[in-house]
C-alpha positions in Angstrom: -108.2 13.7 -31.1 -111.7 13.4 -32.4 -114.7 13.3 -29.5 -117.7 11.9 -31.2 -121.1 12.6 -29.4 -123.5 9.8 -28.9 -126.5 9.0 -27.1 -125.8 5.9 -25.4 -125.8 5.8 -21.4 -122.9 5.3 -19.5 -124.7 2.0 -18.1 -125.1 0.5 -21.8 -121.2 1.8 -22.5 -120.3 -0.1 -19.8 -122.5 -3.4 -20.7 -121.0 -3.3 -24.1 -117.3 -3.4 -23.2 -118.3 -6.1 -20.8 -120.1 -8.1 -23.0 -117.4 -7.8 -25.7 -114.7 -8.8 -23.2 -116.3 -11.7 -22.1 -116.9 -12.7 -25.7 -113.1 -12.4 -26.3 -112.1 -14.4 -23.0 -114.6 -16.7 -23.4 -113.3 -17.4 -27.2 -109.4 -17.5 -26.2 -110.2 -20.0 -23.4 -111.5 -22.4 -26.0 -108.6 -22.2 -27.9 -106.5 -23.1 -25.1 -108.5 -25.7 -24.1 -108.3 -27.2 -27.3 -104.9 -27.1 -27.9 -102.9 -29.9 -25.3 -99.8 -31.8 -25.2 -101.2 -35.0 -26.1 -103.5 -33.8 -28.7 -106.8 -31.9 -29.4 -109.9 -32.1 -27.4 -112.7 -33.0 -28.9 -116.4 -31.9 -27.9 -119.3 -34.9 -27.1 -120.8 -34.7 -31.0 -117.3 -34.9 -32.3 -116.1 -37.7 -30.1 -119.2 -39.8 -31.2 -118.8 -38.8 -35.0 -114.9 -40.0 -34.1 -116.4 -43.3 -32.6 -118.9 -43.7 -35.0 -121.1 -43.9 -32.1 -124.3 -41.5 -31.3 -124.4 -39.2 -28.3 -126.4 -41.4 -26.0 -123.5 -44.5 -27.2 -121.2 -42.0 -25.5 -122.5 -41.1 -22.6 -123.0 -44.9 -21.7 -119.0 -45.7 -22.8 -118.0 -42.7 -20.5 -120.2 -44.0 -17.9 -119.1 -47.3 -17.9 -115.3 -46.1 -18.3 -114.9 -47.4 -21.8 -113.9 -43.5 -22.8 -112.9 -41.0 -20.5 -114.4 -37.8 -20.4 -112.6 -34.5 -19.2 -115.2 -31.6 -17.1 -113.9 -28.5 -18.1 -116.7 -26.2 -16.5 -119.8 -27.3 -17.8 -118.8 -29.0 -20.9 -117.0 -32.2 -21.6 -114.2 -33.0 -23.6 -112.8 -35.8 -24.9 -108.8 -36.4 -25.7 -108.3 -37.9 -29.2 -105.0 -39.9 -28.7 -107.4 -41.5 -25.7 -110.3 -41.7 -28.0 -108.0 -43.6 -30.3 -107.1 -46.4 -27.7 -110.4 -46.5 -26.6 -111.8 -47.4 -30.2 -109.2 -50.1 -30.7 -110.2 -52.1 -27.3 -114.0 -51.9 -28.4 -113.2 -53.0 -31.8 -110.9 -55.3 -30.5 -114.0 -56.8 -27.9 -116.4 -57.1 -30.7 -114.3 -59.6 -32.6 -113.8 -61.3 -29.7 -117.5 -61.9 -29.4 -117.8 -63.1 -33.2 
């Protein structure tokens, strides 16, 4: 076994392991969030590239219930099988109005 010397504080050893750890969580949790049963999860920008809508569009739809929106801590995500239907009734509601 090799013991390698270096000047770094046992404080800053333990900082970096943390921070590295929390990186790794942090990274497999959003991969687990994205992957669900009924599809992937999208994030705000890509369910309004998906809409063709822009962000402020979205926020109003999921305000309004047109799109529903899923909290996961402080972000919100956005399943795309839902994002589908959701797209076909607002299509479907501007022909209507034609």
């Amino acid at each position: 076994m090799d013991v390698i010397l270096s000047p770094i504080t046992l404080d800053r050893l333990k900082e970096t392991i943390s921070d590295v750890v929390k990186g790794e969580l942090t990274r497999h949790f959003e991969k687990q969030v994205n992957q669900t049963q009924d599809g992937d999860l999208l994030t705000r920008k890509d369910a309004a590239k998906f809409l063709g809508i822009s962000l402020p569009t979205l926020l109003e739809f999921t305000k309004a219930g047109k799109v529903i929106g899923y909290r996961i801590g402080t972000r919100v995500r956005y399943k795309r099988s839902e994002l589908e239907k959701s797209l076909q009734q607002i299509q479907s509601t501007k022909s209507k109005r034609k």
